[in-house]
Structure formats: structure tokens, C-alpha cells
N, C-alpha and C positions, 0 to 999 in steps of 0.2 A: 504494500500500500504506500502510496506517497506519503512524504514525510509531512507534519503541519508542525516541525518543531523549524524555522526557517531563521537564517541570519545568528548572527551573534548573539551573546545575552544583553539584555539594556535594562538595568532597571529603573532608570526612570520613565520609562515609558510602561514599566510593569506595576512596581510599587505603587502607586497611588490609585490604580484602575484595582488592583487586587484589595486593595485597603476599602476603598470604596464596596466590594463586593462582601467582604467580611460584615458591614457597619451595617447596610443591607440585609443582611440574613438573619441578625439577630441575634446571631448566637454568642455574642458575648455578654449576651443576657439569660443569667440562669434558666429564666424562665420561659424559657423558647427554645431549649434543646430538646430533641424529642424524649418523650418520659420514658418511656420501652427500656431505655438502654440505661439508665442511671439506676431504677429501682427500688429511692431511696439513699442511694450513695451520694454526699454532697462533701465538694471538697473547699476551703475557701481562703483566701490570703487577703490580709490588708495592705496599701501600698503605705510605706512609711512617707508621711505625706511632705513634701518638698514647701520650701515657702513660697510664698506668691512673690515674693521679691527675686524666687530666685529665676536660673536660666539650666538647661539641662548640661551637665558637666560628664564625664569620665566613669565616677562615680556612681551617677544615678541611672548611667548608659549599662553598667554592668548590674546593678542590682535591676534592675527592670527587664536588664535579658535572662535572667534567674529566677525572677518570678513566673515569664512569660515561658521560660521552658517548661517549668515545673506545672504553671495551669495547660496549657496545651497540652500536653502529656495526660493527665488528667481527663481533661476534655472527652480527649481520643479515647481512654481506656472508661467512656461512660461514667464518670461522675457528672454529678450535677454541680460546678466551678460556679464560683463567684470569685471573683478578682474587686475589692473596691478601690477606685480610684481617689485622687482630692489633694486638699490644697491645705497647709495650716496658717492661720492668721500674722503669726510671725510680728509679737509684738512691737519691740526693740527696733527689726530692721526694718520694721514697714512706715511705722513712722519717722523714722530716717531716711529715708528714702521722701517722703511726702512732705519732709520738712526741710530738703534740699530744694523741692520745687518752689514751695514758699520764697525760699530764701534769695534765688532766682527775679521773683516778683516783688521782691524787698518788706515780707512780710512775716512776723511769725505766728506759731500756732496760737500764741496771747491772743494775736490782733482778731484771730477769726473766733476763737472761743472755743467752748470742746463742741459744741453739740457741729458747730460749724466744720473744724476740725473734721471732726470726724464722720460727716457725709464725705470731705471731701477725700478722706481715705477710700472708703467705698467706691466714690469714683472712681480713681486710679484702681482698684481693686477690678471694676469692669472693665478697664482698660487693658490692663495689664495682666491681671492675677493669675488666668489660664493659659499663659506663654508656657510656661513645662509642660503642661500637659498636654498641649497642642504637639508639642516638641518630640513628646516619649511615643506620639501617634506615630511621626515618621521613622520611627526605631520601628514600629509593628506590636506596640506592646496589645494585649486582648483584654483590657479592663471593659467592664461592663460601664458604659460612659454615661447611662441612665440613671446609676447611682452614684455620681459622684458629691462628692462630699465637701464640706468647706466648715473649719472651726468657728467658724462668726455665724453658720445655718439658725434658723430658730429652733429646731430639736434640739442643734450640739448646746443651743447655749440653756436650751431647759436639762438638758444630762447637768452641764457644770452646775446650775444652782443647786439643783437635786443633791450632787455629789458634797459641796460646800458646806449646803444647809444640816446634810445628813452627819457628815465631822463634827459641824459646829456641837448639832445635839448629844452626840456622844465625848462635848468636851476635850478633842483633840486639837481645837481652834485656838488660839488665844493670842495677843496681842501683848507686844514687848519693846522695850527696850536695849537695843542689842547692837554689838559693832557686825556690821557687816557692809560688802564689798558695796561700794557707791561711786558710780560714776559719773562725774562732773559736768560731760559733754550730754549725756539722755538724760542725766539727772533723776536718774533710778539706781535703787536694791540693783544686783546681781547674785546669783547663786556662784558657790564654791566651781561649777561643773560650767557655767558661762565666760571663764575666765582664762585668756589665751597669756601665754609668756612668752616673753621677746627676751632675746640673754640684749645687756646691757650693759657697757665698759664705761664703768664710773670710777669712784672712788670708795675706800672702806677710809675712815677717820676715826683714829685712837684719839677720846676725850677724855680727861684728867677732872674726874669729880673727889675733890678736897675731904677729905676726913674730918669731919667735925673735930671742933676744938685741937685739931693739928695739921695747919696751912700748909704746912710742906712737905705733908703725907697725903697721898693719893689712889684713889681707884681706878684703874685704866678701861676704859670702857672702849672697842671699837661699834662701828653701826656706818650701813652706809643713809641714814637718814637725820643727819643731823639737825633739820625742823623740826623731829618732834622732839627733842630734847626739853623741849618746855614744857611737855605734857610727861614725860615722866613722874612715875610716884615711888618709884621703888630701884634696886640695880640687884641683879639673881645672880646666883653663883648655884652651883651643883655641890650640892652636900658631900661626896666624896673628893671634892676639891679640897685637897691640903693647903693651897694655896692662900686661901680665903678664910681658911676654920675659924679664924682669929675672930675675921671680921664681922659675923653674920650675928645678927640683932644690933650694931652698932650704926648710929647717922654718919652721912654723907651729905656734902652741899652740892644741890643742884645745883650747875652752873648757868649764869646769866639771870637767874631766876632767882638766886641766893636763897631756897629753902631748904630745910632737912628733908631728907627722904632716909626709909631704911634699907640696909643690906639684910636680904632675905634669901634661905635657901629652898632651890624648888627644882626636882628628878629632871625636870623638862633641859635645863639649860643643860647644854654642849659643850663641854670643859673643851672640847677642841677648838671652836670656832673661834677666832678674834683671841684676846686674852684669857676668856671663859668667863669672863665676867659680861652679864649684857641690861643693857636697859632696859625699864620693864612700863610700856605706854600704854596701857590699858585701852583707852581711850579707841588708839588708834593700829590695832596690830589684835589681830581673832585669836592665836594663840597668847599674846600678850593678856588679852580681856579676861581668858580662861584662869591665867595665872591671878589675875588683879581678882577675880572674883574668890577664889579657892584662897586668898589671902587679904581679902576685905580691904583692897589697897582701893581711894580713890581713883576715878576717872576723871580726866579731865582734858577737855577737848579744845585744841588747838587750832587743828582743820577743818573748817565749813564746808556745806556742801558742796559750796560754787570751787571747792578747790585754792580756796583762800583761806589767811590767818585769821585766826577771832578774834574778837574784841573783849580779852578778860586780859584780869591783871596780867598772867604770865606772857600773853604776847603784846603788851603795851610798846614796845620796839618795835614792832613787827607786822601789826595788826593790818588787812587790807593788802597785806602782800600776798601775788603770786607764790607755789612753794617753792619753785627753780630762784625765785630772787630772793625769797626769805633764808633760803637753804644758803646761798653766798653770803649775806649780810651778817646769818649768824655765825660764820665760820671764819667771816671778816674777824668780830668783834669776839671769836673763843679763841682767836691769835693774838689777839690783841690785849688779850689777857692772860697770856702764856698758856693755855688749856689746853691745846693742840700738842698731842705727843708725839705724833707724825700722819704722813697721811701715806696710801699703798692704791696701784691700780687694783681693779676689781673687777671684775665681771660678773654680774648675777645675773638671776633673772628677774624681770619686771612683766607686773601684774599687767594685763590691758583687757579691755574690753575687750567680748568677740564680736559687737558689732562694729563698733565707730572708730577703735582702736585707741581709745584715750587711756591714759595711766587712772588703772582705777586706786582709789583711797580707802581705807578704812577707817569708818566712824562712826560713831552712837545715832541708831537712827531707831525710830519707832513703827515697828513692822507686825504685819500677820504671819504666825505662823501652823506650821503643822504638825503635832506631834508624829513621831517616828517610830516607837520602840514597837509597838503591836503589828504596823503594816511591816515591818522591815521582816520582824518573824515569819511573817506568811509565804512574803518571796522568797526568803532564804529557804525554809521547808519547802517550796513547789520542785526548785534545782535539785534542794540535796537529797529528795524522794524518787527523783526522774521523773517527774511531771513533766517538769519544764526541760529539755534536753538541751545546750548548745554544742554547734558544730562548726569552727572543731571544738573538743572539751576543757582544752586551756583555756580558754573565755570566761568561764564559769569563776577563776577565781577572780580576775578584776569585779567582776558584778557580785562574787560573797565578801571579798572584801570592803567595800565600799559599805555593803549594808550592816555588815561587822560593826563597823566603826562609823554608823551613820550617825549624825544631828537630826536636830528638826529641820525642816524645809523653812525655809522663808518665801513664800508664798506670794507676797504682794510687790508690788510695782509701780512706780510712781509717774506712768504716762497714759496718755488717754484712750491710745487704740489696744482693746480689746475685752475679758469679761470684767466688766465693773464689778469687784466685789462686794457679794448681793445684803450688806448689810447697810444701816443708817446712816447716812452722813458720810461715809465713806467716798473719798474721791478717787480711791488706791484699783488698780485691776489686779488679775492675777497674771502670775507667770504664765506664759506661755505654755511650760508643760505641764503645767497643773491639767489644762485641757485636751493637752495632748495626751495625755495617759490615759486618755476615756477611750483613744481613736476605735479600738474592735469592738468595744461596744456602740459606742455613739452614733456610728456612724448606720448603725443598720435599725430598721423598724422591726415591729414587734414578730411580726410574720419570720423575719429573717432570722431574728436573735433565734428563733426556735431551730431552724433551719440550719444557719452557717456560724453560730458559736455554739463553744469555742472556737477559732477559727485552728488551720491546721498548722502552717509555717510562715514564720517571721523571717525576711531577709533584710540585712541591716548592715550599717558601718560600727567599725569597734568605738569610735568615739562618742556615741549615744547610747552605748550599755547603761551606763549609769542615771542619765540624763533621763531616756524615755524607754529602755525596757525593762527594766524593776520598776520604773512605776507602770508601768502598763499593765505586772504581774499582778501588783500588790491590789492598784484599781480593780482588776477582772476578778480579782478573788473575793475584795468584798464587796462588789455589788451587785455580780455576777454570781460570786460560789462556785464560778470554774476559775482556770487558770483562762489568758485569751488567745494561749496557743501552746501544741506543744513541743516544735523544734523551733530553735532560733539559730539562721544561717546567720554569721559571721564574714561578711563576703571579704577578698582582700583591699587593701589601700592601693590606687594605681601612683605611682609615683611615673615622673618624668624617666626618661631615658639613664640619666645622670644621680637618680636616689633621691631624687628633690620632692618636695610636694610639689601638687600640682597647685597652681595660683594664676585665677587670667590677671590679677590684678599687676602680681611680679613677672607675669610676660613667663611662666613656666607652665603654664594652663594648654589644653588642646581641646577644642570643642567637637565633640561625636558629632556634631550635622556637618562638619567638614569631609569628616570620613564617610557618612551617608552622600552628600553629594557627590561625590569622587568616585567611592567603591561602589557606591551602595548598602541599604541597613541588613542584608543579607551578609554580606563579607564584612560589616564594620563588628556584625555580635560574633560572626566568627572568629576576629581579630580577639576582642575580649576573652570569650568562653577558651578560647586554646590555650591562653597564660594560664588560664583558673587549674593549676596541678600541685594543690595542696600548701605553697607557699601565701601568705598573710601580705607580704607584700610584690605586687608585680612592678617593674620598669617595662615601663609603657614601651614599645617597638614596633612601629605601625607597618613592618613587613610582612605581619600575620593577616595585617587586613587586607594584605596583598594578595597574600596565599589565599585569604576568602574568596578575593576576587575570579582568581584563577579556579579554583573549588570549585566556584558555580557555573565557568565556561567551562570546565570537567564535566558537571551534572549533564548541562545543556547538550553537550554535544554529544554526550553518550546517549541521553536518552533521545537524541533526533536520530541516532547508530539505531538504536532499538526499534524505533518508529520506523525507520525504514527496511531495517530486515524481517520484520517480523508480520506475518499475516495470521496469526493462531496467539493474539494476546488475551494472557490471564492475569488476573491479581493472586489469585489461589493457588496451590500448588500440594501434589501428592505423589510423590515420588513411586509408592508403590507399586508393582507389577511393568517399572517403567526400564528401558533399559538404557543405562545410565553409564558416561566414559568416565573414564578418571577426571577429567577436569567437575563435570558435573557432579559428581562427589563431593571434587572437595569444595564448590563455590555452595552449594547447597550446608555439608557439612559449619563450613565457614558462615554461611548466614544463620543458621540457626545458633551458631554460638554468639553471635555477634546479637542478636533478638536476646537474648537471654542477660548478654552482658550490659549491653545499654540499657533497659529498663531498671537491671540493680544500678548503675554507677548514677544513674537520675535518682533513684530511690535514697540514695546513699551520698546526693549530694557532692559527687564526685563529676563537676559538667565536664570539666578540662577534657576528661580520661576517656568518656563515651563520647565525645565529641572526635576524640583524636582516633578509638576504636572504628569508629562510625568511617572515618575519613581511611585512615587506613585502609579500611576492606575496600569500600568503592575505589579507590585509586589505584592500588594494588592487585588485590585478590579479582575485582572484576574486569576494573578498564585493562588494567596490564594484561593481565591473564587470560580470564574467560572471555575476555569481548574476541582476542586475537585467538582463542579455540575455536569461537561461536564461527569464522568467516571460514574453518573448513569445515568444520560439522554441519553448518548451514547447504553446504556442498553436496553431503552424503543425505539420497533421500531417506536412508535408514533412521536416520541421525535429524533431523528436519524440524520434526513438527515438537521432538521432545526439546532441544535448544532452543525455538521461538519461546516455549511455555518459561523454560526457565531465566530463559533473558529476561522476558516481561515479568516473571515473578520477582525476579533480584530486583527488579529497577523501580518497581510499585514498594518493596517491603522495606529499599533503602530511600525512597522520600517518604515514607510513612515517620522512619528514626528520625531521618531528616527535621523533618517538618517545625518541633520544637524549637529547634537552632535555626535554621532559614526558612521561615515561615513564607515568606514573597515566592521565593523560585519555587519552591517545591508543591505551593499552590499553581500554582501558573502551569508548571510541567502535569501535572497533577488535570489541570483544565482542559489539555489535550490529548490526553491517553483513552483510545476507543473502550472503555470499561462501560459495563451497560449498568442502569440504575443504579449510577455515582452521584453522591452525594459531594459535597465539599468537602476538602480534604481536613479541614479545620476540625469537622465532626466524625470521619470516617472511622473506623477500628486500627487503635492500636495494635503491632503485630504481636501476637501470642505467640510463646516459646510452643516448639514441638520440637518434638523427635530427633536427631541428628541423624546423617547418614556413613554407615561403618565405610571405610575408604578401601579395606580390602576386601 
């Protein structure tokens, strides 16, 4: 029969007619797969929802082609898939972003008000908000697009009060005073887990605080923060410090400030660092507060929100000053009174925001928070039960660590876009992930909750273990009474060529629609999924996407070889009573190991390995091999009608494997295979392991 596989591969003249045909059908809607074949089997994944600020990156290009194997797969072997899609509010950067446009128009969010404000977030929100997911469309991902989702929705935001109000009543809520991370430029709380480090080559400065009632006796203090010197209440030494033994319950004069403070000992200080003697600022420093509290030392705060000094006695010098200028004037004036024992470069690292990158501060701020000790238990028991599985299982302990040694949450936020926290008078929202921790519940109605949760598997980046899946565990446990999933993939970190993160900001960034334009999203998830072989971190080498390339002018032209040699095509195949040469042994043999082995190394979350099995056979075992057997056998009428059958069977049962990983071609090749009452390949039968055939 004439061939109708004609010309080279193109995908962009394929991609988007196939995409179009998939959105069409339905069937990324659970509820339009035919029922016969599911039976009650439903299988479902949430996407970890991307912000609406953001753009699709590297990262989100791999975990989406991991999801979209895993539901495809699914699909085929007759579950009933939900995939939900969505978007999270993304406190912090969204109004950063909305408050750059302002600024643009010489306006701030003051000038408009909140309620003003914050339509015009919404706006940009329909402007803008569903760029990724439009974006993750031309990757071919299969989310059911009918339920998509968005944390600002009116459900999500009746879950978060529910969930709020429900804490409150059980007393876990309450309201404090407490040093935590504050940033000067959003002028909001940060959590411990929002906060990125920059190493930073400054200075460490040994200061000379005088020994009461003897001037020419001293404590050597280094610190590389000499501003807060004035908010000191105390100087720590480590009790096994011989050094000091003398001196602990005896005063010391703060310098510039001219008050006693005491020397106190406490297990926390590091006889190694600096001298081993260290300032103790309560005020301004989380593990400092800890110690000021456990030793009833006041607090007293130096640094204001805005990132300037205060106006109390100790900073009467100083007061209204930036800290870079306050920090020289006072190191002016502790030279100038010999206090300065010397000064050493340094390098540490410095705290910044992760949205706007500003030096966050630590200071007494008055917050909501959440108690911890009870949900922290429930998550750590889901892991250490195997409820909750992660893959791979070194994961596990960043995520019981963390909850080992958790705090309470600090909960509120002090800018205008997002859930207002639902009590009186309150101007404060909640974090971000407060709401995000509902995502596998919230996101689904009541029909669904019954249906697809628990959901089944979670795929994720390691740098929101802590962030959003313990609390995602701890939320589905208690308001649920399930866990909200029970494997958690771990995908790798792609780094650059060179080990670098990837950043578009620092120009080391690569954006996946590049490679979809270029190669195509067929060869761009093949480039991805071929790295994914059990290492954590990948260096990005975009030769693989090459090799996709090439992959699927492999597919293409073998199966136009097929199409045109063959007038006896099957998808089925029975070898029995057949008589069968040695090569058809072992291409048979060969595929049915190859059916058995890809369906585990998917099950097993191992894409790389069945991707690269998968590619193996077809390149090797058939195109090398069996295609250049098939052109004498084809020859032999003896030999004839059984080689058409088994050509067309390998070439159907390998874009079936296919299919997960290049979704485009292998629907398209799939579109013009003479199969009679074929349905789309999207929904067709996964291939079932059988039989092998013995070679002798």
C-alpha cells in the first residue's frame, strides 16, 4: 500500500493540530473517558502550582514531563486520571511585581488604597496570571484544563477560612511578640524557609567591652554587625570555656552606650568562633532572642522596620541613620575611643529576601502564629509509617529533620495581596503557604474529594520539602484524615552546563520554548527525561535534545518503512503455530521484555532508564536489525505475511511505550496506521506483558 507517512518530521506543523485534537476529545477530562475500561480505578496528581508571576523554566519543563508520563500511562492502562492544573497567588512577588508598575506611573500602593490596590492586582492577574500554563500547553502536558484552579478562587478562599477558623478554635492560633525575619523593601514577616543567602566579603570586628570597675581590663568581642552593639544586653561565653570561668556573673561596659551588661554562660555559644566570647542582641538576632528569653535579658531594639536606627536613648548618635552608615559612624567613633582591637576580612553569608533580594533584618515584630508540636507529629508519623513514601528515600530526612526541630509558623504578612486574615481588625494576610498547603484538597469539589483523594503522587523540587510538602501532609491529615498523597517524586535540580544554577536573571537561565521551537516539545522532554538516571543533580547538555530530534526522524521514517512494506497490518500479535526465523524470535523475545521492563521502571519512577530501554530497542534491536531482516524475509513468500504482522506489531506496541514521553509524534504516526476501530492513541490500551519467545 502507498505510504501516507510522506516528507520529513515537522513538528510544528504537527504539534498544535495534535494539541488541538487532544482539547477536543475530552479526554483530559476524567469524566469523558469511556467508563468500561476504568471500572472504578481512578488515579490523580496535583500540579505543584507555579506562581502567576512566574514564566515556564527548566525546572517546571521537567517536572511536568513527569507528571505527564506518569498520567498518560495511567490513562492508557484505564484508570480514570485527573491531572489538576492552577496557579498560586504568590503573595510577596505578585505584589512586587504590581508595584513596579505603579512605580513606572509615579504612584504607590498608598496612593491607590488597598481595596484599589488590589483590583488592580487582579487585573494584571487576567492579564498575565495564565502565561505558564498556556506555556506547559506547548510542552503537551494532559491536565484536565476544566478544573483549573487558582488560590485567590472563592472555594480556595472559603477552605482557608474554614482551615484558620478551625486552628483558631482549637487554640493553636495566637498572637505574639517575637523577633522574626523582616524585610524592609515589602515591609513584611518572612519565614525561616523564605530566606535566600548571598556569601558576602565584609568584615569580622574584634570590640573591646571594658570590665567594670577595671578600665584596662577587657572582653574581646568579635561580630561582623557592629550597629547592633547598642542593642546588646548581655556578652555569652560557653560554660566549658576556661577562658572566661572567671568572668561569668561579673558586669561589663557597653561601649558607646556606657551601660553594665552581664557576662553570662549559655551551651549555644561556639568557643571557636571569633574569640568565643559573643554579643548577645536579643532584640535583633532569632537565636540571640532565644538566649535573651531563657535568660530574662532585656530586649531592646535599635533597628526599625524601614531599616533604620531608632529613636531611644541608646541610639541618640545615631538615630535616622541608614544601617551601612550607622555601621561606619559607629566604628568611626569605637576607634576613636581605642575599642577597636582589630578588624579581619570575612566572608559570611547574608540573609536576603527571596523575593526583592533586600538584606532582611531581624526585629520585635507583633505576628500571628501557629502552633506546631501536634501537626509536626502527624507528618513525621505519615513518613516514618510509609504512608507517605519519598523517592528517592534520602529526602525523607531533610523533611524529619526540619519537623524534629520545628517552631511555630508565623503565619501573617504584612501586604495587601492575598487571604486577609479572617479575624477583626486585622489588616495582616496570611502567608502564602499557609494556603498552599490546602492545594489536594482545595482544589477539588465535593464529588471529586470522594473520587481522586487522596490523590496518588506528588512531583516536586527539593527546595519546597519543607516549605509546602509537610504542610501539605500535616493539612490532609487533619482535615482530611488521609494523608494527600502517597509517593513524593523528588525530581533533580537542572543546573547549567558549568554546575551553576540556573538564573535568566544572571544570564545562566535556558528557557524550554526555545528548545520547543527549535527541536520540538517531542525531543525537548526527551532531552530532559534521558538525564533523569538517578542522579539529584543534572548539567543541562542540550545534545540530548538533539538526539530527540533525531529519535523522532528515526520513528518517522521507520514507520513510513512499515507503511510501505507492509499490506497485512496488525496491532495484535500471536506468535503461536507461526513459523518464526531467528531474527523474529528475538525482536518478539526483545519486545516483550522490553513491555514488561518499561511499565516497572514508570512504576518505579525510574523515567531516564525506560526511556533509554525504550530507545535502545527501537534503534537497535529493530531499525538496525529486524527492519534490514524484514527486506529479505519480505522477499521469501514463505516468510511474507508473518514479517508484515510482526513489523506492524513492533511499530504499534513501540509508540504505545512511546507515547508517555512523545506524546505529538507518536499520536500523529498513530493517526495514520490502517488499524480499524482506532480510537486515539491518548486513550488506547497500554501494552500488557505476555509470554516471551524461547530463541532456541
Amino acid at each position: 500500500m502507498p505510504s501516507v507517512i510522506e516528507g520529513p518530521y515537522d513538528p510544528k506543523k504537527t504539534e498544535k493540530k495534535i494539541y488541538e485534537t487532544w482539547e477536543k476529545s475530552g479526554y483530559f477530562n476524567p469524566d469523558n473517558l469511556p467508563g468500561k475500561r476504568h471500572r472504578g480505578k481512578s488515579y490523580s496528581i496535583v500540579i505543584p502550582p507555579p506562581n502567576i508571576t512566574g514564566s515556564l523554566h527548566m525546572g517546571h519543563a521537567l517536572n511536568a514531563t513527569i507528571q505527564d508520563i506518569l498520567i498518560r500511562k495511567k490513562r492508557m492502562e484505564g484508570y480514570k486520571t485527573l491531572w489538576i492544573p492552577g496557579t498560586d497567588h504568590a503573595g510577596i512577588a505578585t505584589q512586587n511585581v504590581v508595584e513596579k508598575q505603579l512605580k513606572k506611573e509615579g504612584l504607590t500602593r498608598h496612593d491607590l488604597g488597598r481595596e484599589k490596590f488590589t483590583e488592580r492586582v487582579w487585573a494584571w492577574k487576567e492579564d498575565y496570571g495564565n502565561k505558564i500554563l498556556n506555556q506547559l500547553k506547548k510542552l503537551g502536558v494532559s491536565c484536565d484544563w476544566s478544573r483549573t484552579a487558582f488560590t485567590m478562587d472563592k472555594n480556595y478562599q472559603e477552605w482557608v477560612t474554614k482551615v484558620f477558623l478551625s486552628y483558631q478554635k482549637k487554640g493553636w492560633i495566637y498572637r505574639a511578640e517575637r523577633v522574626i525575619n523582616w524585610c524592609a523593601r515589602c515591609q513584611t514577616s518572612l519565614s525561616d524557609l523564605e530566606i535566600e543567602y548571598k556569601e558576602e566579603k565584609g568584615k569580622l570586628y574584634f570590640i573591646k567591652y571594658p570590665i567594670s570597675g577595671n578600665s584596662n581590663e577587657f572582653v574581646v568581642v568579635a561580630t561582623t554587625r557592629p550597629e547592633t552593639i547598642l542593642g546588646d544586653t548581655a556578652v555569652a561565653v560557653n560554660p566549658k570555656d576556661e577562658r572566661y570561668k572567671k568572668l561569668i556573673g561579673q558586669k561589663i561596659i557597653l561601649p558607646l552606650v556606657e551601660k553594665e551588661i552581664p557576662v553570662i554562660e549559655d551551651r549555644m555559644v561556639d568557643p571557636e568562633f571569633g574569640t568565643g566570647a559573643v554579643k548577645v542582641t536579643p532584640a535583633h538576632s532569632i537565636i540571640d532572642s532565644e538566649m535573651g528569653e531563657s535568660h530574662k535579658l532585656p530586649f531592646v531594639k535599635v533597628i526599625n522596620e524601614f531599616g533604620k536606627m531608632t529613636d531611644i536613648p541608646e541610639t541618640k548618635n545615631y538615630s535616622g541613620m541608614k544601617i551601612k552608615e550607622a555601621r561606619e559612624k559607629i566604628v568611626e567613633d569605637l576607634v576613636k575611643k581605642g575599642l577597636i582591637d582589630k578588624e579581619e576580612d570575612y566572608a559570611h553569608n547574608l540573609s536576603s529576601c527571596y523575593r526583592c533580594g533586600n538584606i532582611i533584618e531581624n526585629i520585635p515584630s507583633l505576628q500571628w502564629f501557629l502552633k506546631m508540636d501536634k501537626l509536626a507529629k502527624t507528618a513525621i508519623k505519615a513518613v516514618k509509617s510509609g504512608k507517605v513514601v519519598f523517592h528517592p528515600r534520602k529526602w525523607e530526612k531533610i523533611y524529619l529533620d526540619w519537623l524534629l526541630n520545628i517552631k511555630d509558623w508565623c503565619i501573617s504578612r504584612q501586604i495587601w495581596w492575598g487571604h486577609k486574615i479572617p479575624v477583626e481588625n486585622s489588616e495582616d494576610v496570611l502567608d502564602t503557604w499557609f494556603s498552599s498547603a490546602l492545594w489536594p484538597f482545595a482544589t477539588m469539589d465535593d464529588k471529586d474529594l470522594k473520587e481522586f483523594y487522596p490523590t496518588n503522587t506528588l512531583s516536586t523540587a527539593r527546595d519546597i520539602i519543607n516549605l509546602w510538602v509537610a504542610r501539605m501532609v500535616f493539612s490532609g491529615l487533619e482535615f482530611m484524615e488521609k494523608e494527600p498523597f502517597k509517593d513524593v517524586i523528588i525530581h533533580p535540580t537542572i543546573l547549567n552546563r558549568e554546575g551553576k544554577r540556573m538564573s535568566k536573571s544572571l544570564g545562566t537561565g535556558v528557557d524550554p520554548l526555545d528548545y520547543v521551537e527549535k527541536y520540538g516539545a517531542d525531543a525537548t522532554r526527551f532531552g530532559l527525561i534521558w538525564q533523569m538516571m538517578g542522579v539529584q543533580d543534572i548539567h543541562w547538555a542540550e545534545e540530548h535534545v538533539l538526539a530527540g530530534k533525531k529519535f523522532c526522524n528515526k520513528l518517522w521514517n521507520a514507520s513510513r518503512y512499515v507503511l510501505m512494506s507492509t499490506d497485512k497490518f496488525v496491532d495484535e500479535y500471536d506468535h503461536k503455530n507461526k513459523k518464526l526465523t531467528d531474527a523474529d524470535k528475538a525482536i518478539i523475545q526483545h519486545l516483550n521484555s522490553l513491555k514488561k521492563g518499561t511499565g516497572e521502571s514508570i512504576d518505579k519512577y525510574n523515567f531516564g532508564k525506560a526511556l533509554r530501554e525504550i530507545y535502545s530497542f527501537f534503534w537497535h534491536d529493530f531499525c538496525d536489525i529486524y527492519l534490514e531482516e524484514s527486506k529479505k524475509q519480505l522477499q521469501d513468500g514463505r516468510l511474507k505475511d508473518n514479517t508484515e504482522e510482526i513489523l506492524s506489531y513492533v511499530l504499534t506496541t513501540s509508540i504505545k511505550l512511546l507515547h508517555p514521553f512523545m506524546p505529538f509524534i507518536t499520536e500523529e504516526i498513530w493517526s495514520k496506521l490502517p488499524i480499524r476501530k482506532k480510537q486515539l492513541l491518548i486513550i488506547e490500551n497500554w501494552p500488557l506483558d505476555k509470554l516471551g519467545v524461547n530463541q532456541k
